[in-house]
N, C-alpha and C positions, 0 to 999 in steps of 0.2 A: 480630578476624579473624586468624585463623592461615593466610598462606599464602607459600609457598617456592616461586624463581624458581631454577631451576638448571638447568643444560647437563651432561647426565652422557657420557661419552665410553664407557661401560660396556657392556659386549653382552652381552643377556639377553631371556630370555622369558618372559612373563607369562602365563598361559592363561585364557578367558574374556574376552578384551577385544574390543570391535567395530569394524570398521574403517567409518568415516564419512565420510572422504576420502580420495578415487583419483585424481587425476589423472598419467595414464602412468604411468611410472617412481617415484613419490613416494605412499606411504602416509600416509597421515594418523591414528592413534586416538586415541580418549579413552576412558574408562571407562563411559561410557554412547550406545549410538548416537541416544539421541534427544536426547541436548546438553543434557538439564534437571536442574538438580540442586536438594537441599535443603542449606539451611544446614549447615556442618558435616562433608558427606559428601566424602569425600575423591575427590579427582577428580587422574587420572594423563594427561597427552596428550604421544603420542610421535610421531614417524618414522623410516619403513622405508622404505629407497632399494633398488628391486629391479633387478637388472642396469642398474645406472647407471656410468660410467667417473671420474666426478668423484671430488675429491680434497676438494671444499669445495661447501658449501650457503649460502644467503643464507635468515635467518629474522629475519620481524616478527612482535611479541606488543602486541596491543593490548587496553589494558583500561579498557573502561566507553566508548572512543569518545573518549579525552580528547587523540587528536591528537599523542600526544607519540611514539612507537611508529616505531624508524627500522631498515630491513634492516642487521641486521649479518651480516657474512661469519664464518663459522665452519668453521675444517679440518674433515675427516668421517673422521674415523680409524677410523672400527667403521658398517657399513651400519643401525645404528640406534640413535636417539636420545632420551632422554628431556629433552622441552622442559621441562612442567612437572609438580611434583605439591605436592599442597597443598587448601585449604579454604575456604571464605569463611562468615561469619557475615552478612553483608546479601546484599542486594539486587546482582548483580555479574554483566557480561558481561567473556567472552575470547575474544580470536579470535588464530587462530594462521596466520601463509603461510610459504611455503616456496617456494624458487626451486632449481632443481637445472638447470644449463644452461638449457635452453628450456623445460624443464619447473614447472608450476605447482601448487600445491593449497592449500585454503585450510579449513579445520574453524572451528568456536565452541560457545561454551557459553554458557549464564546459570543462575545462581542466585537463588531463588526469586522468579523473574518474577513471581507472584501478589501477591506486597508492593510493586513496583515502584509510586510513585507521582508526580505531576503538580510539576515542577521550579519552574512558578508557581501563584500565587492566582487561585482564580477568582474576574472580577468579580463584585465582590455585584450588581449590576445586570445582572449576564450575561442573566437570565432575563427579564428588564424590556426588555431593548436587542431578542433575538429575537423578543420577541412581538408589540414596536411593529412591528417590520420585516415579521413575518407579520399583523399587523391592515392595514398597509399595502397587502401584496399582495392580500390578500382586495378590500380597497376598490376594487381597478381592475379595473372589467370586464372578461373574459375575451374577448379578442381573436384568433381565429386566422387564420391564412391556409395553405390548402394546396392543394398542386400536384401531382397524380394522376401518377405514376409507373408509365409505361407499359412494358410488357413484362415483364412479372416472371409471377411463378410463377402458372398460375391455380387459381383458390380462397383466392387473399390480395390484399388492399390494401395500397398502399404511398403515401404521400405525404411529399411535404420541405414541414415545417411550419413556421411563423413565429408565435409567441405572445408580445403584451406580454407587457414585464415592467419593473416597479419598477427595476429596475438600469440600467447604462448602455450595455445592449445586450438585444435578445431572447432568445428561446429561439429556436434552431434546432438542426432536427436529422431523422431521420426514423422516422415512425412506420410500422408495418405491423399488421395483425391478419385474422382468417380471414375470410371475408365470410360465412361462413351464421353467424357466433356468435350465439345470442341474449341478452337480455338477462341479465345478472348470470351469468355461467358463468365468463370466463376471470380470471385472473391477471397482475397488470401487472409488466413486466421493463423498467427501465431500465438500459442501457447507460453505462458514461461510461468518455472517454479518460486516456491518458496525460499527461503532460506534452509543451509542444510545441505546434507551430504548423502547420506543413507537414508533416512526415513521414506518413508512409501511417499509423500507431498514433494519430497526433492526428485522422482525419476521419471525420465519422461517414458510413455507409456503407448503402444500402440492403440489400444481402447479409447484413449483419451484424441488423440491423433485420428480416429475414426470416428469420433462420436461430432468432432466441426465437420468433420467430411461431409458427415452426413445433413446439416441442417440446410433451411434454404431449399435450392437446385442443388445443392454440394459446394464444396467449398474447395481450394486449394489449401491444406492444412497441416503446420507443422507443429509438432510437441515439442521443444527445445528444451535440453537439458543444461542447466546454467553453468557448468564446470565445462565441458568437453570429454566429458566424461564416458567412456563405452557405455552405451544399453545391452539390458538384457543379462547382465553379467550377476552370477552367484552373490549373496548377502554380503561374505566374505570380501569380495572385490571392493564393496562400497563401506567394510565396518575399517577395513585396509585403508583406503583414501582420509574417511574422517579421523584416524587415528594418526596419520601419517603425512601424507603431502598436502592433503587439505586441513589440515587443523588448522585454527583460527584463523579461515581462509583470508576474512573480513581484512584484516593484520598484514596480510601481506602484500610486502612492497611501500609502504605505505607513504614512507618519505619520498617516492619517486616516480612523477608522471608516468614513466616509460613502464614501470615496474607495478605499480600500485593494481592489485587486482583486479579490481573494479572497470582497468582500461581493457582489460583483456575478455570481459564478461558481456563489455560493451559492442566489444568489436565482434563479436560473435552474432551479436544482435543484429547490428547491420550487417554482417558478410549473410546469415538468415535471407534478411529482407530481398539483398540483391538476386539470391540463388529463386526465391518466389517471383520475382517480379521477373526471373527470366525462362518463366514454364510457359508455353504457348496459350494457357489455358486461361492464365489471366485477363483481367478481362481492363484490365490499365487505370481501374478508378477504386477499388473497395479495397482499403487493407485497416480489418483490426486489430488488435495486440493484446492479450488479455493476460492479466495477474492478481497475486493475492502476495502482500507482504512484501518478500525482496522482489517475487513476480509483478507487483503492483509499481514498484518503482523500476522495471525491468523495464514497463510498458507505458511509462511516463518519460522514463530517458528514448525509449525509443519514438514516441511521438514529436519528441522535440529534436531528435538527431536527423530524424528522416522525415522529409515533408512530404513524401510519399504518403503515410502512413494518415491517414483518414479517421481514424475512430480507435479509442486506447479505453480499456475498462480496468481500473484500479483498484481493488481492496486494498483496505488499510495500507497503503503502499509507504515502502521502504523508504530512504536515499533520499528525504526530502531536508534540507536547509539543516546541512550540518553543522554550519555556523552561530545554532540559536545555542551551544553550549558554553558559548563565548561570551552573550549576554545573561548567563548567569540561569537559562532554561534547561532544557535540553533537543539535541539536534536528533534528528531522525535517524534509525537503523541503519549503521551500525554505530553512531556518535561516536566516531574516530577522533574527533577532540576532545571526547571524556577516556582518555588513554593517558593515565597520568603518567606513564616512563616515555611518551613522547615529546618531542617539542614543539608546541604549537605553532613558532614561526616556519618550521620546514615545512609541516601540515599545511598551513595556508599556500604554499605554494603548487601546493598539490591537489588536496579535495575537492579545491572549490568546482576543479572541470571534470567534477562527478557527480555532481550535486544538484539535484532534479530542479530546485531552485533556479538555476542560471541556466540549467538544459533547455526548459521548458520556455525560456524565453522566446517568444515571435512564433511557437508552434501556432499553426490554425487549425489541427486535429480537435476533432470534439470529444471531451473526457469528461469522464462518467467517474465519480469517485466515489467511493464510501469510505468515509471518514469516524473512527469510534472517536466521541467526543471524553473517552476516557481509559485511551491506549494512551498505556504508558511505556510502548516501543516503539512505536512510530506515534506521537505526538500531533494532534490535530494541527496545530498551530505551525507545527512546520508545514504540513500536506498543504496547510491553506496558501501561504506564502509560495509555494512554488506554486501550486497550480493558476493562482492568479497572475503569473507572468505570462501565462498561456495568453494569443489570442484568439483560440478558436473558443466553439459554442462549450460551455461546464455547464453538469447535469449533478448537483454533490449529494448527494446522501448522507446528512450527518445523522450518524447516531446515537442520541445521548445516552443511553443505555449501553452500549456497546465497548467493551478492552481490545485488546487486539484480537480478541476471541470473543464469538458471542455466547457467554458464561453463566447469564441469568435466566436457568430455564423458562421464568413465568414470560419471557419477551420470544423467547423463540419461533413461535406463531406466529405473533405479529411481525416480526423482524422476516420470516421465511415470504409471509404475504406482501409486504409493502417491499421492502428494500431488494432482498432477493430476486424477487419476482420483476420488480424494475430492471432490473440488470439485464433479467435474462430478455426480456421482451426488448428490450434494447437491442442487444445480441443478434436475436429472432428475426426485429424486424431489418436492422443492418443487412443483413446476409438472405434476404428474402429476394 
């Protein structure tokens, strides 16, 4: 690995370079605006302070996630500056912030993401552990209960549905679909949330539940709420849960397959899938899964658990390769091995068969990812490691401008046109 860290004080122009990050007053480039490089290829990333009155800038460089990356202050003698230039021979994320007064922006890169691989062993039993667990749910009779959802849009059903499930809570959530559909025509869209408990992103919602219904011919369409949680219930209900049984949800169980949360979030996932695939209306070949954040890795475990499942759309997605904080990185939402009162040996016996990483192994689902090349909660460099054990078609959207939130108003536009807009036409045409 050849690569040089230096602060050049020098004022100069380069032509041909792309600017990747805007925020106000503060330029961000690198040498490539889509942040991807190959081994070797030499990569420059600079800033340009445009009618700014400062005297001094504050810049952090953080590389691979490894935590160590601290604002230092530097004079600004010349309105632009070269942070870095240089090359990497592996596998290698950068991410670069910039502070000018009030002013923010933040760019990244990574080198050859497609090599990126999984920080732990997968259990040799990994495949033996999810099978029992899905022979299990198969064995319990299909139990539902729903509750007709009055006043909604006519020429669609909506019901808040309740289905055992194997785990230690139900499935709940709500489904909708057209009412004239006949048999075998539509397309099933599962919904899943963020992380969280109460906030308006964590509930599942019949508008949202109506809004898949509706695209396409209609769709068979379910909102899934990732807890088991009742819909519909007063604030109170849900301010009661996060303060109480679900506090640090993430956290619990954590030493124990059987027990660890995660297994119980899962299984709700599949007992979902099966309750859809056994509506008459299916039509036996489209199912896709869509999320943002823990939703994101919601929909990436479930493309690899069910090979059913046809098509997974991921924002910044959770639960990927929690292993990488063992290499001295950091592992993806909720980095259950950066738990310092745990012990990591009990952990390893546990995470790993949660961990989109090893899930996603042998999937042939096509996954549609959007990646911030400078989230620092879900960690690109883990997303990329799992999603390459994937065998089906990836479609990634990195964003080098992009945290876990897209944060830099001057990118918003652009980020709603390109990236957004891919997704949804994705979406669009899938279910057409």
């Amino acid at each position: 690995m050849n690569n040089i860290f230096r602060l050049l004080f020098t004022f100069y122009i380069i032509f041909g370079w792309y600017t990747v990050s805007n925020a106000q007053k503060i330029i961000l480039k690198q040498t490539k605006e889509s942040g991807i490089y190959k081994k070797g290829e030499k990569i420059e990333v600079s800033v340009l302070l445009e009618g700014t009155e400062v005297d001094s800038i504050s810049v952090r460089l953080e590389k691979n996630y490894g935590g160590n990356a601290v604002w230092q202050k530097m004079r600004c003698l010349k309105k632009r500056l070269v942070l870095f230039e240089g090359d990497f021979n592996e596998p290698t994320s950068m991410i670069f912030e910039v502070r000018a007064g009030e002013n923010y922006a933040g760019t990244g890169f990574v080198v050859e993401p497609e090599n990126l691989k999984p920080a732990t062993k997968r259990p040799k039993d990994f495949d033996k552990y999810w099978k029992d667990e899905k022979a299990a749910l198969k064995a319990l009779p299909l139990e539902t209960k729903k509750m007709p959802v009055n006043d909604i849009e006519s020429g669609f059903l909506c019901s808040d549905v309740e289905i055992n499930c194997t785990g230690s809570k139900p499935v709940r959530g709500y489904f909708a679909k057209p009412v004239k559909a006949i048999p075998g025509s539509l397309p099933i869209v599962l919904n899943l949330h963020a992380a969280g408990v109460k906030g308006s992103w964590c509930l599942a919602r019949t508008e949202t539940a109506l809004r898949y219904a509706k695209m396409g011919k209609g769709t068979l369409s379910f909102d899934l709420n990732a807890h088991g949680m009742l819909n519909g219930q007063p604030q109170e209900y849900y301010d009661n849960l996060e303060a109480g049984e679900l506090k640090n949800y993430a956290r619990i169980g954590i030493e124990s397959r059987n027990e660890y949360y995660f297994r119980g979030m899962y299984l709700r996932l599949l007992r979902t899938l099966d309750f859809l695939c056994s509506q008459p209306e299916w039509d036996g070949k489209r199912i896709i899964v869509i999320g943002e954040s823990q939703g994101g890795g919601q929909a990436l475990a479930a493309a690899g658990l069910d090979q059913r499942v046809t098509a997974a759309v991921a924002t910044v997605p959770a639960m990927c390769d929690f292993g990488r904080t063992l290499i001295e990185e950091k592992g993806g939402w909720p980095n259950p091995f950066g738990q310092k009162d745990k012990n990591k040996e009990k952990l390893l016996n546990v995470v790993p068969y949660f961990d989109d990483v090893h899930i996603l192994k042998n999937s042939k689902a096509t996954l549609v990812t959007e990646i911030g090349l400078i989230d620092f909660t879900c960690p690109s460099i883990g997303i990329y490691a799992a999603i390459n054990q994937s065998n089906g078609k990836k479609i990634t959207l990195a964003v080098p401008y992009r945290g876990h939130h897209q944060n830099q108003p001057a990118f918003q536009k652009k980020w709603q046109e390109s990236v957004y807009q891919t997704k949804m036409k994705f979406i669009a045409d899938f279910l057409k």
